[in-house]
C-alpha positions, -999 to 999 in steps of 0.1 A, spaced: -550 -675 -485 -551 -689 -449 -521 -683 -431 -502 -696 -396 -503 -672 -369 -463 -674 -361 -436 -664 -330 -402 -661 -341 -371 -666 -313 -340 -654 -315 -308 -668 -332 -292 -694 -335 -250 -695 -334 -241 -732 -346 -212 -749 -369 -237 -774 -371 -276 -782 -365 -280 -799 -329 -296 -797 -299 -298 -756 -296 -330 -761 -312 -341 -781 -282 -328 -767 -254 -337 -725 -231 -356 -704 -248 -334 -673 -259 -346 -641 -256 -359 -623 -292 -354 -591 -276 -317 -595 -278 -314 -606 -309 -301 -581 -338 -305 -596 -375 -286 -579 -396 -303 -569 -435 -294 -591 -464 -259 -579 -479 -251 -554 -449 -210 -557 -442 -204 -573 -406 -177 -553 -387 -147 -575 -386 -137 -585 -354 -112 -562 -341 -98 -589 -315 -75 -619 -333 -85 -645 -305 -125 -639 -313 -132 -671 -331 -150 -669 -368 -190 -679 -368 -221 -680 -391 -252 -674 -374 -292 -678 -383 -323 -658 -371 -345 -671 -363 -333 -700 -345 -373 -711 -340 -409 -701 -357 -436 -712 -333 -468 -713 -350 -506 -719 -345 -532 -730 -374 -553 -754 -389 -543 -784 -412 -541 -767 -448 -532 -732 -436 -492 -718 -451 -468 -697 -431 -437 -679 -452 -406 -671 -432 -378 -654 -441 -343 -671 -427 -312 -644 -422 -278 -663 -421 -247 -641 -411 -210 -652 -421 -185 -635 -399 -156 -655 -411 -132 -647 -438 -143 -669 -462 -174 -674 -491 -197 -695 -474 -222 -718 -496 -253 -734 -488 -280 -751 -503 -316 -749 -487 -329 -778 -475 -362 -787 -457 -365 -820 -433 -395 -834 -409 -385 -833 -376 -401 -864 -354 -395 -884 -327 -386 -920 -322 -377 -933 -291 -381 -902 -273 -357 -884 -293 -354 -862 -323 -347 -876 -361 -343 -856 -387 -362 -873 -420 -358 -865 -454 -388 -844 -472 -416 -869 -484 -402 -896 -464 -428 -896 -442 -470 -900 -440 -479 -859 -441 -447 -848 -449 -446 -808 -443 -411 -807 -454 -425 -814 -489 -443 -789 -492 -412 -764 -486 -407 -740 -512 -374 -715 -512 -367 -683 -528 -337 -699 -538 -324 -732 -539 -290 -719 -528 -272 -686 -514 -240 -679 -510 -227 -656 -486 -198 -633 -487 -169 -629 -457 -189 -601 -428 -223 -600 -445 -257 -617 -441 -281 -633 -468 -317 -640 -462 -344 -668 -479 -377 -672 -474 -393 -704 -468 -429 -713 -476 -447 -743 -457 -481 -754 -456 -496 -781 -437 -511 -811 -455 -549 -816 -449 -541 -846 -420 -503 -851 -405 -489 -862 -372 -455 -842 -382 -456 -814 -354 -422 -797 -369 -397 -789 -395 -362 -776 -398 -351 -755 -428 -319 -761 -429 -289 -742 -450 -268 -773 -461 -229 -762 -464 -216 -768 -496 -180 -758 -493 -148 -775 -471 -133 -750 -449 -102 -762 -431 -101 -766 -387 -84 -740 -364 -57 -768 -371 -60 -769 -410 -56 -805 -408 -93 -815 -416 -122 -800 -436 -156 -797 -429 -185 -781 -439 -211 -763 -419 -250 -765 -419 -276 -743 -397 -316 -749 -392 -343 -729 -381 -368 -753 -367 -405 -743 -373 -432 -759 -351 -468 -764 -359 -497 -759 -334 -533 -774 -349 -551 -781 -314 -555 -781 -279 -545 -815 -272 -516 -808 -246 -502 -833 -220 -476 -848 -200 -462 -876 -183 -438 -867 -150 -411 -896 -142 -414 -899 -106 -385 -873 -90 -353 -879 -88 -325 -862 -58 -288 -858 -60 -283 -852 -24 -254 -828 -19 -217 -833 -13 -186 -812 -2 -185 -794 -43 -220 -789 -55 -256 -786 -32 -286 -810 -40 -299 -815 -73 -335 -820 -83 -342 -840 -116 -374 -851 -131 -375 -865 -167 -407 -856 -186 -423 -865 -215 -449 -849 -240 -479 -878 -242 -498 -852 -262 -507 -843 -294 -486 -806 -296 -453 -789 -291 -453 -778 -256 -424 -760 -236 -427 -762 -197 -412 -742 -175 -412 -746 -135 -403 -742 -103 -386 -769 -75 -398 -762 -37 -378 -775 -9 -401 -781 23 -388 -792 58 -408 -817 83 -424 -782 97 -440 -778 62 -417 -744 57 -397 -733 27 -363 -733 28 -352 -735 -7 -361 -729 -43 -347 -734 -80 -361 -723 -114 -368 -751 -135 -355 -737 -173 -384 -738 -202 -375 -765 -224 -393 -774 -256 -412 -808 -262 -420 -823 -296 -450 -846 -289 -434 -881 -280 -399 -863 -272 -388 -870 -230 -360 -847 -217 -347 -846 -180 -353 -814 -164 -332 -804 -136 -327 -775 -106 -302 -770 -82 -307 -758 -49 -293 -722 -45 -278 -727 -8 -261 -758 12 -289 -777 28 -289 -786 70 -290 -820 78 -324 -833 78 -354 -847 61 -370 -825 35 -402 -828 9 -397 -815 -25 -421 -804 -50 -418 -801 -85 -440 -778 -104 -448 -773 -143 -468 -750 -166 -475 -756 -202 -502 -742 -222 -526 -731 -193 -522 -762 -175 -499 -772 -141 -485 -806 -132 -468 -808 -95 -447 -841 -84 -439 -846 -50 -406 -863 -37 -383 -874 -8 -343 -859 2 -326 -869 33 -291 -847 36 -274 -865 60 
């Protein structure tokens, strides 16, 4: 059986699914996942808020069209309260140039059809974690690029007020990789100049024109008329469905001199560089 080669990333701390699984990249080596029905140590400190938690919060993975990958999803409830869920899976696309969140078989090439749980629900005690697996396979031709299991609360718990109920829901989104076809389009750049509470601001908005998932990551050069450096600003990795657009943004470390300066924007993705040039006059 052919299977997805597949990157797990850390997890994910959500009362609901949003935009975590869209933003930085966090860091798997800080990530403890604790085993199915281990007890959580209650928290000691009364103003530490109750959470649920899910590792991973994304499964990158490479492959052809046809291949499976089986992931197994650990969700940790460190509230005082039975937590219920039923497992869910939905395509994740884009329209407009941002994410939707479709139904299984909705879609042309549905991979969230082809989901198969462990178990169609869990329920998970007060300070103890519960894990699923999740079995997806890619359809022999789709343009869906990503999927997000998702445990669906079942239950109403009451708000830190008690005056409204609400249930709770967490994802893992998984993301499929079947080819080589990588690009981007750079919006031309954009410079907040600086003012008397924050220093200059670099944005640029970007959007995946390719075929793939991509996650660029950069860096912003500031240049003066002499062609030297004066400043520079991380630009934070941020992940790009194919069609998705998201504004990435760096600001400068130190209050710039009056003057005229040249900025340079800089990406990589997937072996490949893109670099935008632009204008900012501090005056």
């Amino acid at each position: 059986m052919a299977v997805l080669l597949a990157v797990s990333a850390a997890s994910a701390q959500l009362a609901s699914l949003d935009s975590s699984t869209n933003g930085m990249l966090p860091d798997p080596s800080k990530t403890s996942i604790p085993k199915p029905g281990a007890q959580i140590p209650q928290p000691h400190d009364a103003t530490q808020a109750p959470s649920l938690s899910l590792s991973p919060a994304v499964v990158m993975t490479k492959g052809s069209f046809g291949q499976s990958t089986t992931q197994t999803l650990t969700i940790t409830n460190s509230t005082p309260r039975d937590m219920a869920f039923d497992m869910v899976a939905e395509d994740v696309v884009i329209r407009d140039g941002k994410r939707v969140f479709v139904p299984a078989g909705e879609l042309p090439g549905s991979i969230a059809a082809t989901a198969v749980f462990s178990a169609p629900s869990v329920l998970v005690k007060p300070f103890s974690a519960a894990s699923v697996d999740v079995r997806l396979t890619l359809p022999a031709a789709t343009d869906v690029r990503a999927v997000v299991a998702l445990f669906r609360g079942t239950n109403k718990v009451p708000s830190s007020s008690g005056a409204v109920f609400m249930t709770a829901s967490l994802g893992t989104l998984v993301t499929f990789t079947v080819s080589d076809r990588f690009q981007v389009s750079a919006d031309p750049i954009i410079a907040e100049n600086q003012s008397a509470d924050a220093n200059a601001v670099i944005g640029e908005w970007l959007t995946n024109t390719g075929a793939e998932p991509i996650i660029p990551e950069g860096m912003v050069a500031v240049l003066d008329d002499s062609g030297a450096l004066v400043s520079k600003a991380p630009l934070i990795a941020q992940r790009l469905l194919p069609g998705e657009r998201l504004q990435f943004k760096a600001e400068c470390p130190a209050t710039l001199p009056t003057g005229h300066y040249r900025v340079l924007a800089s990406y990589q993705f997937e072996g490949q560089t893109v670099t935008k040039a632009g204008e900012l006059v501090v005056q």
